[in-house]
N, C-alpha and C positions, 0 to 999 in steps of 0.2 A: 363399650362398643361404639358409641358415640361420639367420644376423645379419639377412638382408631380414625373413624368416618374421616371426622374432620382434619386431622392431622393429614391424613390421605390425601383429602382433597390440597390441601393447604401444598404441599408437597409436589404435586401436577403445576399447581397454580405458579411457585416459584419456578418448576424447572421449567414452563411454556416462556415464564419471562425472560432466563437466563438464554436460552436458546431460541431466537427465532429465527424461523425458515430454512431454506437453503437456496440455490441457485443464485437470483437477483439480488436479496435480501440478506442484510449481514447477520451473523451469526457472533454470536458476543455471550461475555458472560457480565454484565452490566455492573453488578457491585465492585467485581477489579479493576474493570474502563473508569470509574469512578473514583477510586482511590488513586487512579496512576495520575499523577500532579507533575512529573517531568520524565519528557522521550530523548532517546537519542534515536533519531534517522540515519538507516546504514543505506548504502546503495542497493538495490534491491537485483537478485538475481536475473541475468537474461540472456539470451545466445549469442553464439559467436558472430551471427550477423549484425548484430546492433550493439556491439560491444560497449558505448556509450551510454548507450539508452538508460542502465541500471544506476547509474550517477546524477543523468539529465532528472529521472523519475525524483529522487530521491532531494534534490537542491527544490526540484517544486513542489514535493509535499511539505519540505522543512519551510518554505516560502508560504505558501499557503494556511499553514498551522499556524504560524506565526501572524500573520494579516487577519485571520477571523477574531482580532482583539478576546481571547479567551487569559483573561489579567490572571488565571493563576496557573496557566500552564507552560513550564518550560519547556525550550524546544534544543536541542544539541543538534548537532550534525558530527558525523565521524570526524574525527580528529584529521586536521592534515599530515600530520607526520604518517599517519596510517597510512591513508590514500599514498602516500609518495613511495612507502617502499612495500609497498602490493602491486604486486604485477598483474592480478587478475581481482579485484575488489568484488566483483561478483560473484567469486566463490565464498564469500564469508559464510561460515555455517549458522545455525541458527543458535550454537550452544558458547560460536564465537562472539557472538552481537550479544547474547543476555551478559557474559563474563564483560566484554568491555564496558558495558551500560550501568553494570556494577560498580568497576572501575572508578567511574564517572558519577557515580552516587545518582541515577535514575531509576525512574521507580519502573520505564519500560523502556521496549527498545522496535519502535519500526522496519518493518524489513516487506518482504515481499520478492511479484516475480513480475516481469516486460516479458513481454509474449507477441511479437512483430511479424504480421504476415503476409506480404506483399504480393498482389499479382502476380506479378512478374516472375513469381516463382514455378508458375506452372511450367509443367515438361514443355508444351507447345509453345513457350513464349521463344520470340525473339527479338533482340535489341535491335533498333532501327539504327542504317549506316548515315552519319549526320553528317553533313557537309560544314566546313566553318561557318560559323555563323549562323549557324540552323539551331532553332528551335525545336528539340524533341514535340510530336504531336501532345503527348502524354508526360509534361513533365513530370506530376505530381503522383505516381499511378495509384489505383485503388488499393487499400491494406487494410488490416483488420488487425487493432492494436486492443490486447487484454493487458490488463493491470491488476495484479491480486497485489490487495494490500493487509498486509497480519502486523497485531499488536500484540510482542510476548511480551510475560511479566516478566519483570526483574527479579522478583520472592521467589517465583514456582519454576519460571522458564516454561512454562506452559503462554499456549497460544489462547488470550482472551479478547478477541476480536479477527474477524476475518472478512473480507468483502471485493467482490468483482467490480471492476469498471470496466466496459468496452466501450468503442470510438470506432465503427465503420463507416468508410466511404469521405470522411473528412479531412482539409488539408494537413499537410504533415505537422504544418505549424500548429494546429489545434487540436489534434487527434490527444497529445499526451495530456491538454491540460483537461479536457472533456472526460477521458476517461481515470485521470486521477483526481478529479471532480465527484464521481460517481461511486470512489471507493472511500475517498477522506469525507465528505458530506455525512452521512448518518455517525462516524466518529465522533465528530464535532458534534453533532446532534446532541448526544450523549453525554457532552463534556457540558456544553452549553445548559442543559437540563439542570445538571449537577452543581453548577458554580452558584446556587442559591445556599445551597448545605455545607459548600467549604467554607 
């Protein structure tokens, strides 16, 4: 009965670590974050209105990853040849990103979603009539930018890291780095932990 007790507990105690929280806090299964030694960074999924955004995201967390000097992890980006004959790289599925990554002999593969939401989208907006040389009041206008960023594995294709960034009310130029700040940070956390035991 004793051996049940404890194994019981023992059992709680790993899955509270494997999975913490939700919302704010990322959600990971820590021993896979662990093992994966090289990513490749796919563009990450995002709407028709910012059709960019899912490339721009994707160049700055492969930038990012790369600058937090973590000496044993490598870092890929989708291949150019890809990029060129994709007409839409933000549809890459997620079963398409784990086979390329494969490919590519990495142990995961980056991906995620840009989630862009600008003022100006309200029914009652209307655009101001600008005269040459005029100065919108509002150039930069209020938006509210989500960043979900997911790490699958290469082995399972299962998603072993997941985590929100948002960036409201910041200029445009810093909204993406703020809130893909707030999704790659605890990653790295994780990686940085780790690099004692590789």
């Amino acid at each position: 009965m004793r051996k049940t007790t404890i194994l019981y507990g023992m059992m709680i105690t790993l899955s509270a670590g494997l999975f913490v929280g939700c919302g704010e806090k990322p959600v990971y299964d820590e021993m896979a974050v662990r093992k994966t030694q090289s990513v490749l960074v796919v563009p990450l999924v995002t709407s028709a209105k910012d059709p960019a955004g899912g490339t721009i995201a994707a160049g700055m967390i492969s930038r990012k990853l790369m600058e937090e000097d973590l000496k044993d992890l490598r870092v890929r980006v989708t291949p150019v040849t890809w990029r060129m004959i994709q007409p839409a790289p933000q549809e890459l599925s997620d079963a398409e990103a784990v086979q390329m990554a494969r490919t590519l002999g990495v142990d995961g593969v980056v991906t995620g979603t840009v989630n862009l939401t600008m003022e100006t989208e309200k029914p009652d907006y209307k655009p101001e009539a600008l005269k040459a040389g005029q100065v919108p009041s509002s150039s930069d206008p209020s938006a509210d930018l989500v960043v979900t960023l997911r790490l699958l594995s290469t082995e399972s294709g299962a998603c072993i890291y997941s985590m929100n960034g948002r960036a409201t009310g910041i200029s445009s130029g810093g909204r993406m780095e703020v809130a893909i700040g707030q999704a790659v940070d605890p990653l790295v956390g994780i990686w940085r932990k780790a690099q004692r035991g590789w």
